[in-house]
C-alpha positions in Angstrom: -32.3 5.6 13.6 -33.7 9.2 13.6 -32.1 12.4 13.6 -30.4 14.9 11.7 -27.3 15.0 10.0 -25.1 18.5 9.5 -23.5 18.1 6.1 -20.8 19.8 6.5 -19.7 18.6 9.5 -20.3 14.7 8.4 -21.9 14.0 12.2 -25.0 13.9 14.2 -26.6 16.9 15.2 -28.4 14.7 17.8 -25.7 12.4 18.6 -24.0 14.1 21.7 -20.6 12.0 21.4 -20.7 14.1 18.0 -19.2 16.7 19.4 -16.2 14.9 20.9 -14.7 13.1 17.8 -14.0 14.6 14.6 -15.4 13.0 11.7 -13.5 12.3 8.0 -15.6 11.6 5.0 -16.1 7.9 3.8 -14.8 7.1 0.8 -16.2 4.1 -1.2 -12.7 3.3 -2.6 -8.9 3.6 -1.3 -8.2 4.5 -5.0 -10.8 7.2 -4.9 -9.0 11.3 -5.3 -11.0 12.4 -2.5 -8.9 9.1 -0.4 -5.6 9.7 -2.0 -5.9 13.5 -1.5 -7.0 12.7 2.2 -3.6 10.3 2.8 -1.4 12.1 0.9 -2.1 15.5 3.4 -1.3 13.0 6.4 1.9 11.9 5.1 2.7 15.9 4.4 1.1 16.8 7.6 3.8 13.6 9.5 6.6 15.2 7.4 6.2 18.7 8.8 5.0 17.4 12.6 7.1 14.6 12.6 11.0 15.7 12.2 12.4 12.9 14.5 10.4 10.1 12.6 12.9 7.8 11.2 10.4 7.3 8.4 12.0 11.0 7.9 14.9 9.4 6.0 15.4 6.6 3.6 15.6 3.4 5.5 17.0 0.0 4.4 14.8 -2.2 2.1 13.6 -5.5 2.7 15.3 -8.1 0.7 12.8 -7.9 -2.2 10.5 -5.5 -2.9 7.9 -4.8 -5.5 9.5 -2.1 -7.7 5.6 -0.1 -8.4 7.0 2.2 -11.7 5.2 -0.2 -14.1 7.3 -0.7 -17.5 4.8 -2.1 -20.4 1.9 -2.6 -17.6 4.1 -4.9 -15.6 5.5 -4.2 -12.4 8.7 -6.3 -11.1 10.3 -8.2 -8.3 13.3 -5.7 -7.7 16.6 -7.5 -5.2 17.6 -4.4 -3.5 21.2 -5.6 -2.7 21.6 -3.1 -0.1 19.5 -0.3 -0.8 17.8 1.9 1.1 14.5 4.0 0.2 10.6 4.3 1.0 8.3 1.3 1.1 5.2 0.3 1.8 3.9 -3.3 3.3 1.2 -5.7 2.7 1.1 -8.4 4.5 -2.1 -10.4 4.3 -4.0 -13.7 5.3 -3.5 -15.8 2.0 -6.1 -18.4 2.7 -6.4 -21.7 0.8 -5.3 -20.6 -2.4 -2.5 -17.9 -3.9 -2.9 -17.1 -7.2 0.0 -15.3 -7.9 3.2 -16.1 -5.6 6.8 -16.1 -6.2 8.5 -19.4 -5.9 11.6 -20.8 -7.2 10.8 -21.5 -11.1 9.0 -18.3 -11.7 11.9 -16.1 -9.6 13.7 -14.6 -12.3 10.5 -14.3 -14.4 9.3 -12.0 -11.9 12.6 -10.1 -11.7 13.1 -9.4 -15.4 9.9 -9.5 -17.0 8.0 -8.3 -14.0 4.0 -9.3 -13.4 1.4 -7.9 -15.1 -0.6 -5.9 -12.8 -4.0 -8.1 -14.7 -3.0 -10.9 -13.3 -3.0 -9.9 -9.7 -5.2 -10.2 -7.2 -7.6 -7.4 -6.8 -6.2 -6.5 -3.3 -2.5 -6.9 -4.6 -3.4 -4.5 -7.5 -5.1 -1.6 -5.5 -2.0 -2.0 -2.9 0.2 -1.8 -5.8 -1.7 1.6 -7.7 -2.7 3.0 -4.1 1.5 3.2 -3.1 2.3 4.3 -6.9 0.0 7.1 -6.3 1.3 8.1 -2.5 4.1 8.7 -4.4 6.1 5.5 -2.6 8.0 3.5 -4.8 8.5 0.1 -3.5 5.9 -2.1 -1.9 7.1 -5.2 -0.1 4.1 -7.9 -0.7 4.6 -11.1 1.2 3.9 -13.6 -0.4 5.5 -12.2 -3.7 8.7 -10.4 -2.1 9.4 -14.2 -0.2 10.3 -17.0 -2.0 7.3 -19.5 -1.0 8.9 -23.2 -2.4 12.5 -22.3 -0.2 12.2 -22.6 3.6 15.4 -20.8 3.7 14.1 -17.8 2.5 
């Protein structure tokens, strides 16, 4: 494909439809500061624009939640009994195998000693860091927030 590009505008000079969309930059990581300075001016930009939003206030937390404030590199399940705050959510297609999942022998392990973000998958990690860094300080992660070995839960 031929053409030219303008910089500063991140488009198409050529491209025609250029001129109907605004463009945003790519970033080759969520975990990149030009990406977390780019989400972090959409949350302000919601907060100001937004008023009504009930993301506006603290709303009630799931169950369980991943607590992100790491203590000694580790994260931990945190039972929120209640609580209300901000969250964030992952749910994801697991696929044949979970390396990390909460079930009921390794509960309370997860609770007081928390997980060590190392031993995460990569997409668990970066969801983990990405929230810490929006300034968000719970993340509910299915298949670590839901007790996998309890069909009650």
């Amino acid at each position: 494909m031929s053409g030219t590009m303008d910089c500063r505008a991140n488009r198409r000079t050529d491209d025609p439809l250029a001129t109907l969309f605004e463009s945003r930059p790519v970033f080759e990581s969520a975990l990149s500061a030009g990406c977390i300075e780019m989400m972090t001016g959409w949350m302000k930009r919601c907060k100001v624009e937004h008023k009504s939003c009930p993301r506006q206030i603290e709303q009630p937390l799931p169950t369980r939640v991943i607590d992100v404030e790491p203590s000694n590199g580790k994260v931990r399940l945190f039972v929120s009994n209640g609580r209300s705050g901000q969250w964030a959510a992952l749910s994801h297609c697991w696929g044949e195998v979970q390396p990390v999942k909460t079930i009921k022998t390794n509960f309370d392990i997860h609770c007081q000693k928390g997980l060590d973000l190392a031993s995460l998958t990569p997409t668990f990690r970066n969801a983990i860091i990405l929230t810490r860094r929006l300034g968000i300080p719970y993340i509910w992660i299915n298949s670590l927030c839901i007790i996998q070995n309890n069909s009650a839960d």
